[in-house]
OpenMM code with the backbone's topology and positions (N, CA, C; nanometers):
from openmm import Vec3, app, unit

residues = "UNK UNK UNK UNK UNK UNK UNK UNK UNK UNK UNK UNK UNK UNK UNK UNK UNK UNK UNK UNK UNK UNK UNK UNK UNK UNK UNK UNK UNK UNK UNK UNK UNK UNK UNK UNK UNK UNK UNK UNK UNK UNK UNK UNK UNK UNK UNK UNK UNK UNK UNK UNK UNK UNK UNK UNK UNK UNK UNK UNK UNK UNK UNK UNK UNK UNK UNK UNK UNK UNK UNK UNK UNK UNK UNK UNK UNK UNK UNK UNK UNK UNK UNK UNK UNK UNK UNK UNK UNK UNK UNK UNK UNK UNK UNK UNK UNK UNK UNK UNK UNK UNK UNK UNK UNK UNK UNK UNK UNK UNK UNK UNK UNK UNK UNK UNK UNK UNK UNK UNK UNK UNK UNK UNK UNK UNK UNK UNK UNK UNK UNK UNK UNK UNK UNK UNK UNK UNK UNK UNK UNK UNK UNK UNK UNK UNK UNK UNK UNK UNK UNK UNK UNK UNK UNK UNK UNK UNK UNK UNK UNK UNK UNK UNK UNK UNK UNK UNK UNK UNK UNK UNK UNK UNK UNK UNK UNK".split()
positions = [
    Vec3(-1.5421, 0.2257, -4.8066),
    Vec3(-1.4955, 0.3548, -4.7599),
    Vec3(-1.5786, 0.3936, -4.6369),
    Vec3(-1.4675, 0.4556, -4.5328),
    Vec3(-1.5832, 0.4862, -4.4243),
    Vec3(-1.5857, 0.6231, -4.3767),
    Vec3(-1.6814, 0.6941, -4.3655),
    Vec3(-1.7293, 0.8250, -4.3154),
    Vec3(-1.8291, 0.8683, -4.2614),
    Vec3(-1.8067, 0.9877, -4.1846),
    Vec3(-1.9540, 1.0309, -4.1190),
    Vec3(-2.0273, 1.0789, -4.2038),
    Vec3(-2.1539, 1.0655, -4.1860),
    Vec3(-2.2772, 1.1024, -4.2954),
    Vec3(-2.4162, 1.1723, -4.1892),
    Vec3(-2.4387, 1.2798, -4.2573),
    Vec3(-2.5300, 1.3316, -4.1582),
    Vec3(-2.6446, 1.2492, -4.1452),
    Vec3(-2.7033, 1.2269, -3.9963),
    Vec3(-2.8084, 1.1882, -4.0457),
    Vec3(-2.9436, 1.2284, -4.0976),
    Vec3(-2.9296, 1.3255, -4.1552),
    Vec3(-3.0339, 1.3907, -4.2193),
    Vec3(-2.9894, 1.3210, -4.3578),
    Vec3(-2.8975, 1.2807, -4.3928),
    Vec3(-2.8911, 1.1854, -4.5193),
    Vec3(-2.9249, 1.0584, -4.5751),
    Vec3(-2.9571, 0.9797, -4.4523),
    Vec3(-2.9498, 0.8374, -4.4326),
    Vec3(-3.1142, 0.8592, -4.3717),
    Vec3(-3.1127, 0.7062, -4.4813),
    Vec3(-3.2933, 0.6574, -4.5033),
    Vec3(-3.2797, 0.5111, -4.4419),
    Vec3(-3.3979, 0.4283, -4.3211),
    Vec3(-3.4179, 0.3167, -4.2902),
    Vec3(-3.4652, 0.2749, -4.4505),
    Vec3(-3.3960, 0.1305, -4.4262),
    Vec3(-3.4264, 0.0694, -4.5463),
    Vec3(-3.5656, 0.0153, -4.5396),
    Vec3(-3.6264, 0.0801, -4.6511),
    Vec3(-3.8173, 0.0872, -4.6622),
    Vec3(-3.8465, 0.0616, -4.8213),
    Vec3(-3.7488, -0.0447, -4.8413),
    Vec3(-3.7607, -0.0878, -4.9884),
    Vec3(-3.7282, -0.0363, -5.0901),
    Vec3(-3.6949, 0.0800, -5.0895),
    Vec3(-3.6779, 0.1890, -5.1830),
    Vec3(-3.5197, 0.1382, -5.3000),
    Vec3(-3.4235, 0.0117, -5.2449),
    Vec3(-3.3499, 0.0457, -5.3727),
    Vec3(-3.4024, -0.1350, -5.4579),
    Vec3(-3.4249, -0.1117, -5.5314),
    Vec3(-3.4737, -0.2603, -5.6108),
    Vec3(-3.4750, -0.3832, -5.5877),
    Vec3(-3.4932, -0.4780, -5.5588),
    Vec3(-3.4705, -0.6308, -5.5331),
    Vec3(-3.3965, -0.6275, -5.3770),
    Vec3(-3.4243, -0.5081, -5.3073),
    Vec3(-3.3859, -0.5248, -5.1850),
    Vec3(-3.5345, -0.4761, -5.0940),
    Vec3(-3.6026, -0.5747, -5.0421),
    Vec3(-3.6910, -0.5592, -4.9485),
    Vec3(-3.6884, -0.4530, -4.8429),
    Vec3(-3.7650, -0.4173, -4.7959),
    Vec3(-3.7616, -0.3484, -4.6624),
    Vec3(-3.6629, -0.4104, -4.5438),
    Vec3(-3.6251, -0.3641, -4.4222),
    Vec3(-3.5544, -0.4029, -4.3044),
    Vec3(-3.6718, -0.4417, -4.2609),
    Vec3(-3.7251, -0.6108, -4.2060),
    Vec3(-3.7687, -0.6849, -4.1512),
    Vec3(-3.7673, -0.6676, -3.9803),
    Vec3(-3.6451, -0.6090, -3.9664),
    Vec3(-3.6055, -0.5920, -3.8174),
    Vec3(-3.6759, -0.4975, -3.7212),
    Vec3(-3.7590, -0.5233, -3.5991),
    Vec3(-3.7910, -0.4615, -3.5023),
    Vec3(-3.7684, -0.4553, -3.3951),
    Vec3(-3.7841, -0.3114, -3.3255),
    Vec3(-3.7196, -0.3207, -3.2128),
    Vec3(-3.8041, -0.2419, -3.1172),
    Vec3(-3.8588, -0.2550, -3.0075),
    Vec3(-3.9808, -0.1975, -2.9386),
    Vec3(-3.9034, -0.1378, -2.7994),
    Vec3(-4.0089, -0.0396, -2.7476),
    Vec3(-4.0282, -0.0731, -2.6096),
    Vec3(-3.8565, -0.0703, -2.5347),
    Vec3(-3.8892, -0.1523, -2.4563),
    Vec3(-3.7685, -0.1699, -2.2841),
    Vec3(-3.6495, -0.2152, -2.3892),
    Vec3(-3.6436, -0.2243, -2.5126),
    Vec3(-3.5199, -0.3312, -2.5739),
    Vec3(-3.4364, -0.1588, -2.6525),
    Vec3(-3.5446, -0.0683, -2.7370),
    Vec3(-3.5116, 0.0402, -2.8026),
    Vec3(-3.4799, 0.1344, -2.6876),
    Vec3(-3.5013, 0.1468, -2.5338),
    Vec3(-3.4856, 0.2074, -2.4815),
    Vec3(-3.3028, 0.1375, -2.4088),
    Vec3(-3.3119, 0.0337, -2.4307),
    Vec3(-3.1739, -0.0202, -2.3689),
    Vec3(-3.0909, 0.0221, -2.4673),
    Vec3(-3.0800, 0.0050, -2.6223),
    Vec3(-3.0285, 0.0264, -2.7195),
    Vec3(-2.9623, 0.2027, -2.7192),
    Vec3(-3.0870, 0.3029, -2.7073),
    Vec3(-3.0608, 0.3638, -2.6981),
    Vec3(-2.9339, 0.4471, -2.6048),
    Vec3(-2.9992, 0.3691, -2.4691),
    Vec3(-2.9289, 0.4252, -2.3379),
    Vec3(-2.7215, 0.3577, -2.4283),
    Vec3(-2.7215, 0.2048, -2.4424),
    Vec3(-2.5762, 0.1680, -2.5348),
    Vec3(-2.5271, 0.2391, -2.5997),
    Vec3(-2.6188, 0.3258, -2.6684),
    Vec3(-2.5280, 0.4805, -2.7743),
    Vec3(-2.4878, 0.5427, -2.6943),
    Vec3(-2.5452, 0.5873, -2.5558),
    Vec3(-2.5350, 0.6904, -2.4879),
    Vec3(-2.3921, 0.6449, -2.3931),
    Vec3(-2.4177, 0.5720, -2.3534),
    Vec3(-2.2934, 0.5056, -2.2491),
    Vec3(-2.1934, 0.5420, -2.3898),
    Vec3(-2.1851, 0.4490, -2.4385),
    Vec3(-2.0823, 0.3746, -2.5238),
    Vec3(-2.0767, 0.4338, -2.6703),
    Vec3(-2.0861, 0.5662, -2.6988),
    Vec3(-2.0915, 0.5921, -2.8309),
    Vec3(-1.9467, 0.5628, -2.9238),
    Vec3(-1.8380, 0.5283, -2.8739),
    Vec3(-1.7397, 0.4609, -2.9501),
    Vec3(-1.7530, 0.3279, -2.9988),
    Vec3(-1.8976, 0.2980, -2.9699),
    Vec3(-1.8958, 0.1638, -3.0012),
    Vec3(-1.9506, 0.1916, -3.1839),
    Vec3(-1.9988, 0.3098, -3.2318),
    Vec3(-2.0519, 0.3459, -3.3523),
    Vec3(-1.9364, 0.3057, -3.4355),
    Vec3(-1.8577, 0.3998, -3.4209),
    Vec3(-1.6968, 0.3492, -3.4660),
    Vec3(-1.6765, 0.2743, -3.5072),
    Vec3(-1.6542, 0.2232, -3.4201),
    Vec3(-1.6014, 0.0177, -3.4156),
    Vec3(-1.7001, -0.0720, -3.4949),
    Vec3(-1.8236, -0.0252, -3.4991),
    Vec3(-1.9698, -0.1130, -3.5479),
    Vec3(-2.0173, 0.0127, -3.6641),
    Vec3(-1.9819, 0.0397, -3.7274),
    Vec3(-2.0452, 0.1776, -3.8689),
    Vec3(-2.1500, 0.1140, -3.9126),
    Vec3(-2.2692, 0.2032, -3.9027),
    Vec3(-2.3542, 0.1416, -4.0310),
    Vec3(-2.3073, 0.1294, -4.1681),
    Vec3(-2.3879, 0.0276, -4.2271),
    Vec3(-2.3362, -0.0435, -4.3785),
    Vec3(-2.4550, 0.0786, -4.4169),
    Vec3(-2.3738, 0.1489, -4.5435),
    Vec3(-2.5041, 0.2212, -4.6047),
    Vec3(-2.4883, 0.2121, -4.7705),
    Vec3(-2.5492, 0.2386, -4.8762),
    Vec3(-2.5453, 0.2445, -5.0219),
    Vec3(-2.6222, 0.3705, -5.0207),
    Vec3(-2.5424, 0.3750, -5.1093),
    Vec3(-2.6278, 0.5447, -5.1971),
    Vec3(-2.7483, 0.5123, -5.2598),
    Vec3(-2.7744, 0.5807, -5.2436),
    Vec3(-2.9093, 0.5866, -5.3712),
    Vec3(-2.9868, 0.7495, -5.3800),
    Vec3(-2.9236, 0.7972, -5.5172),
    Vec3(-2.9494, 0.9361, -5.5280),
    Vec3(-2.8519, 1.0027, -5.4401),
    Vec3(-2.9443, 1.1462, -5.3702),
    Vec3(-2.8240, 1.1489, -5.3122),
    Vec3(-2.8409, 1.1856, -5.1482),
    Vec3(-2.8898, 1.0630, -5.1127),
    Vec3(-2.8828, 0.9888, -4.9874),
    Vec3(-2.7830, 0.8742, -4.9592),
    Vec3(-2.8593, 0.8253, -4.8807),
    Vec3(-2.8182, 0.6878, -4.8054),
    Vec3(-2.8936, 0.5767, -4.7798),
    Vec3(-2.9356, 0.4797, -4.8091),
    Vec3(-3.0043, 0.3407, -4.7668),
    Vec3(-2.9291, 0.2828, -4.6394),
    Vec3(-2.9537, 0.2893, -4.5108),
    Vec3(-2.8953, 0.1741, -4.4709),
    Vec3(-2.9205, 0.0445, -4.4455),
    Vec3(-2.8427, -0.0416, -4.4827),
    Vec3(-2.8244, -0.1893, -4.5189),
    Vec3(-2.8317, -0.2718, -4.3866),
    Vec3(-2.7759, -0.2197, -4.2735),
    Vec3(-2.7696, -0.2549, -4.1631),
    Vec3(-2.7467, -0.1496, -4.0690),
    Vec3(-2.7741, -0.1578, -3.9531),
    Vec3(-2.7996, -0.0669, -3.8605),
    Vec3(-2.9639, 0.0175, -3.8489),
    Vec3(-3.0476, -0.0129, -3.8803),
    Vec3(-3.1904, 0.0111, -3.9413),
    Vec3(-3.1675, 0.0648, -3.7790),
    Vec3(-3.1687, 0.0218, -3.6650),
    Vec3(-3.2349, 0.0224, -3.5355),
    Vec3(-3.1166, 0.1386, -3.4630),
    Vec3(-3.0058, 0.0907, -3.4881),
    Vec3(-2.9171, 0.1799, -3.4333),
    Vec3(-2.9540, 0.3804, -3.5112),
    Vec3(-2.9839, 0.3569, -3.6276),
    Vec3(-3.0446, 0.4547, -3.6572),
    Vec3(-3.1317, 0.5378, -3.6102),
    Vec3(-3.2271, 0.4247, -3.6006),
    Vec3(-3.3691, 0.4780, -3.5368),
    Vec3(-3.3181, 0.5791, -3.4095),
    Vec3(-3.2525, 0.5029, -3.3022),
    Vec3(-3.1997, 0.5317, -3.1663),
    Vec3(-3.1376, 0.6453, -3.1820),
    Vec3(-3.0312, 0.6879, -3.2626),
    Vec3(-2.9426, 0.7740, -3.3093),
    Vec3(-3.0303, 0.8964, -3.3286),
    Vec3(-3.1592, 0.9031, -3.3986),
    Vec3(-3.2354, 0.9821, -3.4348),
    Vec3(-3.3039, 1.0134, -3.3320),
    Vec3(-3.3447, 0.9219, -3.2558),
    Vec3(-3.3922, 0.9592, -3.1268),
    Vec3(-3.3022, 1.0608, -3.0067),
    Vec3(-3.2322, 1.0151, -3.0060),
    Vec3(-3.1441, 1.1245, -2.9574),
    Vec3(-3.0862, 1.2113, -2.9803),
    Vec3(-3.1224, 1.2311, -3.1165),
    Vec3(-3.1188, 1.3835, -3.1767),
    Vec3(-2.9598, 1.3603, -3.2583),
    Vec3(-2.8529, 1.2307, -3.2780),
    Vec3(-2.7346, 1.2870, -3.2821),
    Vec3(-2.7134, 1.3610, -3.4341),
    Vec3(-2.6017, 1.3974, -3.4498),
    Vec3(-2.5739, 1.4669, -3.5942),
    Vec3(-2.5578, 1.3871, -3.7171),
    Vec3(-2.4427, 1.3292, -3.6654),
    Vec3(-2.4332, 1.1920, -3.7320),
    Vec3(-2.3910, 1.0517, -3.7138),
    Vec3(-2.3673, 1.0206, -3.7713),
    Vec3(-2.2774, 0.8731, -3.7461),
    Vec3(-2.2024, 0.8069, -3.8630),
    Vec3(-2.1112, 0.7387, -3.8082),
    Vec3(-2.0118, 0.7054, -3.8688),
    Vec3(-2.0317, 0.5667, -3.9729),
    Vec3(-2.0249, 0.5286, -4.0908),
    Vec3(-2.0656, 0.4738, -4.2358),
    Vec3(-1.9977, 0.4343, -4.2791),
    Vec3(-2.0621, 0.2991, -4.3194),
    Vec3(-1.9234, 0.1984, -4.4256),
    Vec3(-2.0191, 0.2026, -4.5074),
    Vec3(-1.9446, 0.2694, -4.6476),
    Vec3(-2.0307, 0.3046, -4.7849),
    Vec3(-1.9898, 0.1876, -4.8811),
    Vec3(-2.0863, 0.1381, -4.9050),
    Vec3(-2.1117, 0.0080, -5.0139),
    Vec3(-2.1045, 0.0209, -5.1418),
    Vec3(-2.0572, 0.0195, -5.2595),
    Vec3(-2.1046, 0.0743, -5.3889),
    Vec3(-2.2325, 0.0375, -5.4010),
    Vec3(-2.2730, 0.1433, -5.4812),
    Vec3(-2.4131, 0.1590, -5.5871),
    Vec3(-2.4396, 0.1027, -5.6393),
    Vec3(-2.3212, 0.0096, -5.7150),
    Vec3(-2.3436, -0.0905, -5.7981),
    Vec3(-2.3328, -0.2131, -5.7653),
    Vec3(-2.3831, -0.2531, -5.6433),
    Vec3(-2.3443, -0.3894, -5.5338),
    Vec3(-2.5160, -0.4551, -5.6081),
    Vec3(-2.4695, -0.5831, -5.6563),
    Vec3(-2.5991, -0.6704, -5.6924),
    Vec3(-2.7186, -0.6844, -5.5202),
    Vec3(-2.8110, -0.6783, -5.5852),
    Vec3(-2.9549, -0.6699, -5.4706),
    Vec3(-2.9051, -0.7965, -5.3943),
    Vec3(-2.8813, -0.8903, -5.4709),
    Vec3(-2.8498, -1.0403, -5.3942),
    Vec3(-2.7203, -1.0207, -5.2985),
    Vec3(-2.6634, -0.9573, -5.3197),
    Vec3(-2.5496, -0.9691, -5.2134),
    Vec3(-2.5751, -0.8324, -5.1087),
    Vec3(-2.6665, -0.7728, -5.1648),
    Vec3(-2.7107, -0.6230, -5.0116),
    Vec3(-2.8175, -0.7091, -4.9510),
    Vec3(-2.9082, -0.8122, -4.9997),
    Vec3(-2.9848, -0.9425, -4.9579),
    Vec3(-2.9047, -0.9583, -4.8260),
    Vec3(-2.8267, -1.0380, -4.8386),
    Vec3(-2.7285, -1.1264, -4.7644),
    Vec3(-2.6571, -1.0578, -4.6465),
    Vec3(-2.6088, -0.9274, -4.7009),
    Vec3(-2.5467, -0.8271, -4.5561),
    Vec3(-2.6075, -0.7844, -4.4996),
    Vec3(-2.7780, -0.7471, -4.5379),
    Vec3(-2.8861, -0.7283, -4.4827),
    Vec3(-2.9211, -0.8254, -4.3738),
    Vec3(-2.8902, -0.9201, -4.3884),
    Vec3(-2.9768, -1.0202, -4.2839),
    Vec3(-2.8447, -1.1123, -4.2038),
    Vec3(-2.7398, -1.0912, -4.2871),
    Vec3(-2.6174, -1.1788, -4.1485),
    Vec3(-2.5917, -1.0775, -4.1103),
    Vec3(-2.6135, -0.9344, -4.1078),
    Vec3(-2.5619, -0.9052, -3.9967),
    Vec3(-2.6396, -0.8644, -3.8505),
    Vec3(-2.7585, -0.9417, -3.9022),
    Vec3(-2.8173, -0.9914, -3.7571),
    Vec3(-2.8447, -1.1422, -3.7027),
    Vec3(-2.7674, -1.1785, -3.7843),
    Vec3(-2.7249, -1.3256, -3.7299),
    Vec3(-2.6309, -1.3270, -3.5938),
    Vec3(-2.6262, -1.3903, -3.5158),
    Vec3(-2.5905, -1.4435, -3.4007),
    Vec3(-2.5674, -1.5622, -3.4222),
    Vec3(-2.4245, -1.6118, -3.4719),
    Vec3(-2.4076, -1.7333, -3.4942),
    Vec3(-2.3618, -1.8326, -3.3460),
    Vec3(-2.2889, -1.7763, -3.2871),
    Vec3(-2.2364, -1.8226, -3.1455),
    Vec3(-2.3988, -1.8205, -3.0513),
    Vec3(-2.3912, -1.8708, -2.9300),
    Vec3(-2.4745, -1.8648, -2.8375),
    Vec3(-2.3872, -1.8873, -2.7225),
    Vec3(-2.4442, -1.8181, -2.5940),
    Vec3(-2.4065, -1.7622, -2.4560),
    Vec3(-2.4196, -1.9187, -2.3998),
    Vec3(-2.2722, -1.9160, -2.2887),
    Vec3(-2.2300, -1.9821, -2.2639),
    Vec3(-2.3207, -1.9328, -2.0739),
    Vec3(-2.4317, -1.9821, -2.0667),
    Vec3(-2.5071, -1.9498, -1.9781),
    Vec3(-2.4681, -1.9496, -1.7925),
    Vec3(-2.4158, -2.0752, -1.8360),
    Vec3(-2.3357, -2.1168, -1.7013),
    Vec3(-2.2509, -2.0096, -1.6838),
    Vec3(-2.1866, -1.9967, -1.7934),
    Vec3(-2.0232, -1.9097, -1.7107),
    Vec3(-2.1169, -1.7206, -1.7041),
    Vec3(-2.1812, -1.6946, -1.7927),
    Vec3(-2.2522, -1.5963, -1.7550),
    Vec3(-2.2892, -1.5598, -1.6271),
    Vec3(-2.3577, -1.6650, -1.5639),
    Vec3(-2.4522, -1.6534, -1.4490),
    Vec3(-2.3210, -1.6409, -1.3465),
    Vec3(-2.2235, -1.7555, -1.3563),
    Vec3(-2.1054, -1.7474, -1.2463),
    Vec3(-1.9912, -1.6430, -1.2782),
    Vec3(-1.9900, -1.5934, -1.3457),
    Vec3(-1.8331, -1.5466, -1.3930),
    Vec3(-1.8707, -1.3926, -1.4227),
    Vec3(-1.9485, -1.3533, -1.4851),
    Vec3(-2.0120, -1.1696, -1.5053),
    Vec3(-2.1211, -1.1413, -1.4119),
    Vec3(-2.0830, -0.9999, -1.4019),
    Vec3(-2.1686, -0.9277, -1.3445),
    Vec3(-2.3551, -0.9274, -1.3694),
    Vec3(-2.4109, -0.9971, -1.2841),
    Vec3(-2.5802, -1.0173, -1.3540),
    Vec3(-2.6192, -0.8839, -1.3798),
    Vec3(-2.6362, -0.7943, -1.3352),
    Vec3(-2.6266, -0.5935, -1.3216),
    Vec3(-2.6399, -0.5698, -1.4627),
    Vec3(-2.4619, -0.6047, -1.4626),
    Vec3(-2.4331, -0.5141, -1.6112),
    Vec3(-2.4269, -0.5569, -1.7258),
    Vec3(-2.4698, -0.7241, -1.7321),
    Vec3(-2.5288, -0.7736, -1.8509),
    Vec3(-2.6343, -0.7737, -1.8592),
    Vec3(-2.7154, -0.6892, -1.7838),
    Vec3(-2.8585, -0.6658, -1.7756),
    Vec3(-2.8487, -0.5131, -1.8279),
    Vec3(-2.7888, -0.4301, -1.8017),
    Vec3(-2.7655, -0.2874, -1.8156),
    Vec3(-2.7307, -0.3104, -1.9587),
    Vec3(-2.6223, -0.3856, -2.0151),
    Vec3(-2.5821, -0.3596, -2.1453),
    Vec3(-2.6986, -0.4358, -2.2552),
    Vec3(-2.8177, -0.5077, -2.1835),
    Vec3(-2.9469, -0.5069, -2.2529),
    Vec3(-2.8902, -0.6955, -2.3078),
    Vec3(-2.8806, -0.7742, -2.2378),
    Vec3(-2.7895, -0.9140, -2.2374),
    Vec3(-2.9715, -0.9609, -2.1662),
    Vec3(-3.0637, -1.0310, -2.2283),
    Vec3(-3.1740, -1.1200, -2.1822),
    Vec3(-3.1311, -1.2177, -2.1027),
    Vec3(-3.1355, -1.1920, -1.9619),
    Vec3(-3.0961, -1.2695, -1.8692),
    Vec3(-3.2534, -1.3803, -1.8281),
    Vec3(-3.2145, -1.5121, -1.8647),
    Vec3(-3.3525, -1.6144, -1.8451),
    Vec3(-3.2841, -1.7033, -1.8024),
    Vec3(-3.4169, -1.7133, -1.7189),
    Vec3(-3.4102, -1.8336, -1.6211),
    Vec3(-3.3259, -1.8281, -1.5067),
    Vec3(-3.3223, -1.7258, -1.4562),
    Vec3(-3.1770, -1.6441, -1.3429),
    Vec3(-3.2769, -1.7398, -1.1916),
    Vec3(-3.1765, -1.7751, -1.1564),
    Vec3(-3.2552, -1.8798, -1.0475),
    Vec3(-3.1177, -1.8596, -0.9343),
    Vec3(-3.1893, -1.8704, -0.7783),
    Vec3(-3.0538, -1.8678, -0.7111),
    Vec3(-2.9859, -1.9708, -0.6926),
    Vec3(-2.8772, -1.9728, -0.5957),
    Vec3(-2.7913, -2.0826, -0.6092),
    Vec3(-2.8469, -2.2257, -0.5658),
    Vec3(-2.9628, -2.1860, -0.4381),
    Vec3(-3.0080, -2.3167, -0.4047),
    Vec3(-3.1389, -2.3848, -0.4613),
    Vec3(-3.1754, -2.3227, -0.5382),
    Vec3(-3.2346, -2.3693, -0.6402),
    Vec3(-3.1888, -2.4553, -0.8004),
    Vec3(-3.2607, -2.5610, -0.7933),
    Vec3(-3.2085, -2.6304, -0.9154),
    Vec3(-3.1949, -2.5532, -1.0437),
    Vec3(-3.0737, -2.5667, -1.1288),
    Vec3(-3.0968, -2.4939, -1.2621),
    Vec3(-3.1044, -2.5921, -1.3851),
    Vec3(-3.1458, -2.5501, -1.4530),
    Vec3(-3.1849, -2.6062, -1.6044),
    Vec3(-3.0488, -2.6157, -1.6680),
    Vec3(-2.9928, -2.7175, -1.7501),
    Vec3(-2.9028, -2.6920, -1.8469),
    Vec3(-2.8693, -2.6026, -1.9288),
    Vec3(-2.9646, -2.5655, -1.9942),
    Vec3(-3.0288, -2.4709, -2.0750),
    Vec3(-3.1474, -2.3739, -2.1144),
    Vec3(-3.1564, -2.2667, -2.0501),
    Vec3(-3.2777, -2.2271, -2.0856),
    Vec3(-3.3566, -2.2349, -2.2071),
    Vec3(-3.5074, -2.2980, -2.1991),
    Vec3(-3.5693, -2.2942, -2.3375),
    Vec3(-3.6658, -2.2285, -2.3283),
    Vec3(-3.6675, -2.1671, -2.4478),
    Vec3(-3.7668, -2.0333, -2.5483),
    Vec3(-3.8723, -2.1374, -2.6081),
    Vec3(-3.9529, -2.1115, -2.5372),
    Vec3(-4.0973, -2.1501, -2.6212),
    Vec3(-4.1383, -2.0848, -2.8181),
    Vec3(-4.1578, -2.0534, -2.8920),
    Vec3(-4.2099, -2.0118, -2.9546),
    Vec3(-4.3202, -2.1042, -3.0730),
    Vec3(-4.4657, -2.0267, -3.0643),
    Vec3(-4.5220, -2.1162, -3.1914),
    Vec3(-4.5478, -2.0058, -3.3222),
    Vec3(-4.5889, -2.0439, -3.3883),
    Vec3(-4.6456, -1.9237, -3.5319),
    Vec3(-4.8233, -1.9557, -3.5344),
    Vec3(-4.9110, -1.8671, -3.5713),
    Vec3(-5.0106, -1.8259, -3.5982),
    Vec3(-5.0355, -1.7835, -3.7146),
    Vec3(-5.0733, -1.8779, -3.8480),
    Vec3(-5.1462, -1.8353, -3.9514),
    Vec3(-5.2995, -1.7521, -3.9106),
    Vec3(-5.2920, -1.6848, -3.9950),
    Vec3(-5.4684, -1.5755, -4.0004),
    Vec3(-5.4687, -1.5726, -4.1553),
    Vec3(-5.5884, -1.6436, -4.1877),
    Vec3(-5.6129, -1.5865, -4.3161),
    Vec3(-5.7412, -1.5107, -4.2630),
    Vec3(-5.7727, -1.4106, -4.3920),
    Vec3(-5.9042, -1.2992, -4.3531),
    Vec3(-5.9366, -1.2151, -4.4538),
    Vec3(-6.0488, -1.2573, -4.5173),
    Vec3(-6.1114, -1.1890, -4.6563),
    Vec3(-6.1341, -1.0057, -4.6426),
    Vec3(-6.1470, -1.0478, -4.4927),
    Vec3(-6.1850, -0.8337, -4.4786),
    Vec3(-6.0532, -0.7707, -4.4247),
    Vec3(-6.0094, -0.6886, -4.5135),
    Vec3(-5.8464, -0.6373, -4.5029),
    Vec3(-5.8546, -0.5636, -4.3736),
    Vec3(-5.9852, -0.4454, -4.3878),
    Vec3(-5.9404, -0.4044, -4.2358),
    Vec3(-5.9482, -0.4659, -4.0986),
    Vec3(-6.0151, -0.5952, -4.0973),
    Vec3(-6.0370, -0.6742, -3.9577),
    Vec3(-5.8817, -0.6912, -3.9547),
    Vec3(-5.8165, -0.7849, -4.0954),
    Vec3(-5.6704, -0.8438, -4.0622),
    Vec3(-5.5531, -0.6677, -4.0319),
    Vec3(-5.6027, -0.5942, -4.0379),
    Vec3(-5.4984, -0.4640, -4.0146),
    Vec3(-5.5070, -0.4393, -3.8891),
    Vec3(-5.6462, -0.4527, -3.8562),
    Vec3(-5.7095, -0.4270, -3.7102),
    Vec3(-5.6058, -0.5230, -3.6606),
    Vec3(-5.6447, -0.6132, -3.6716),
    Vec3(-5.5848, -0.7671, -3.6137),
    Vec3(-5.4301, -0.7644, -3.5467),
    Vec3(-5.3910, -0.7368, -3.6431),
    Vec3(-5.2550, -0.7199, -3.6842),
    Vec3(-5.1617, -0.5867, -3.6154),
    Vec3(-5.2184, -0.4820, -3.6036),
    Vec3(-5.2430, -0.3792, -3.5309),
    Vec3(-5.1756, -0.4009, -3.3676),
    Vec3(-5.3377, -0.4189, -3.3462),
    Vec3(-5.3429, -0.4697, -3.1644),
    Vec3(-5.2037, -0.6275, -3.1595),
    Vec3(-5.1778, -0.6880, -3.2111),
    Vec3(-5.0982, -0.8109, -3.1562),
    Vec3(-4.9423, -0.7214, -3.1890),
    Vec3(-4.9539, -0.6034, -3.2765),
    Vec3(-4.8174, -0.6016, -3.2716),
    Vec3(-4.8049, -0.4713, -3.1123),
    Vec3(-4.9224, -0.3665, -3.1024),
    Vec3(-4.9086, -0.3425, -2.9800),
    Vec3(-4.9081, -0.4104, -2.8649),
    Vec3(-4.9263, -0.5226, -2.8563),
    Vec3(-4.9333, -0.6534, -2.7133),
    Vec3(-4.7518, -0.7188, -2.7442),
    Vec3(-4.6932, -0.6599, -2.8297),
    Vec3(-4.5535, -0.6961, -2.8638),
    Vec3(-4.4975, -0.8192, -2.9404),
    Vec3(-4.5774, -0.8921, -2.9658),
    Vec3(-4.5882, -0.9943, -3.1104),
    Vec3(-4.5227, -0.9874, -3.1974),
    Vec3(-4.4464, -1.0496, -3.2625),
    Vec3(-4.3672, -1.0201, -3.3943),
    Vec3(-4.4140, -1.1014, -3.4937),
    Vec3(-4.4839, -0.9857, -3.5622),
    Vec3(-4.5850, -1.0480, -3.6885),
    Vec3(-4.5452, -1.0411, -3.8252),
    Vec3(-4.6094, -1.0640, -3.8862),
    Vec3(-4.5902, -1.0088, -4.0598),
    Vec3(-4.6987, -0.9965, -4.1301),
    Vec3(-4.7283, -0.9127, -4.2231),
    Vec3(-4.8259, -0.9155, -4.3210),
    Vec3(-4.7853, -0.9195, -4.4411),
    Vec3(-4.8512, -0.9754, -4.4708),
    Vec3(-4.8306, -1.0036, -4.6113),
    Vec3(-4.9800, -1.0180, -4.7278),
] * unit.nanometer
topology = app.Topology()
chain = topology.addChain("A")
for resn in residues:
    res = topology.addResidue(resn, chain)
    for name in ("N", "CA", "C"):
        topology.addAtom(name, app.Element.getBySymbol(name[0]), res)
């Protein structure tokens, strides 16, 4: 069922309904500020894209949209528009809608990007433009993303909070555990 729900009703998911973890998902900086500005341009896009929410009590959990929320709140809106889940939806399957629906199963067809759209306004609509090279310059097939992981173990909790702290202000995407 879908409806507007104030957002004074609706809670980021922070673990609160059973066997469903917290929203893992972050969003910082130049990326929450692009996001934001996308509500603002484009607020029919809420519509078309509703947050997934479940009750609990007599609120709202949302299941997805954790960030679009955030943004929403940031800009003060009233509400937004909600695809309501039953209450009685098993943890394992709010698991699962929780996390594909930030899956990105397709990937950008880079070439036709660079030749065929506007570089501007897939930059404006917040589209990570890499490896943008001009024409007489050689291009890569494919741009590649470096990434490694960093174990820390650390007997003194507040050094690893400290720790943990500062790398997520330097923009790091960490975890504690």
């Amino acid at each position: 069922m879908k409806q507007n729900i104030k957002i004074s009703l609706l809670d980021n998911n922070e673990g609160q309904i059973e066997g469903l973890p917290a929203n893992p998902r972050l969003i910082k900086d130049d990326k929450f500020e692009k996001l934001k500005l996308s509500l603002t341009d484009d607020p029919e896009m809420l519509d078309l894209r509703e947050l997934l929410v479940v009750p609990h009590g007599k609120r709202f959990v949302v299941i997805a949209g954790n960030m679009r929320l955030r943004a929403a709140i940031d800009l003060e809106f009233i509400d937004l528009p909600c695809k309501i889940i039953p209450s009685d939806t098993d943890p394992k399957k709010l698991r699962a809608i929780a996390q594909k629906d930030n899956i990105s199963y397709g990937e950008h067809d880079w070439d036709m990007l660079m030749n065929e759209w506007d570089t501007e306004e897939l930059k404006e609509w917040g589209i990570d433009i890499r490896d943008v090279v001009d024409d007489d310059d050689e291009k890569e097939e494919e741009p590649k993303v470096l990434s490694k992981k960093l174990l820390v173990e650390c007997s003194e909790a507040n050094d690893l909070d400290s720790l943990y702290e500062e790398l997520q202000k330097r923009g790091f995407l960490c975890t504690l555990k």
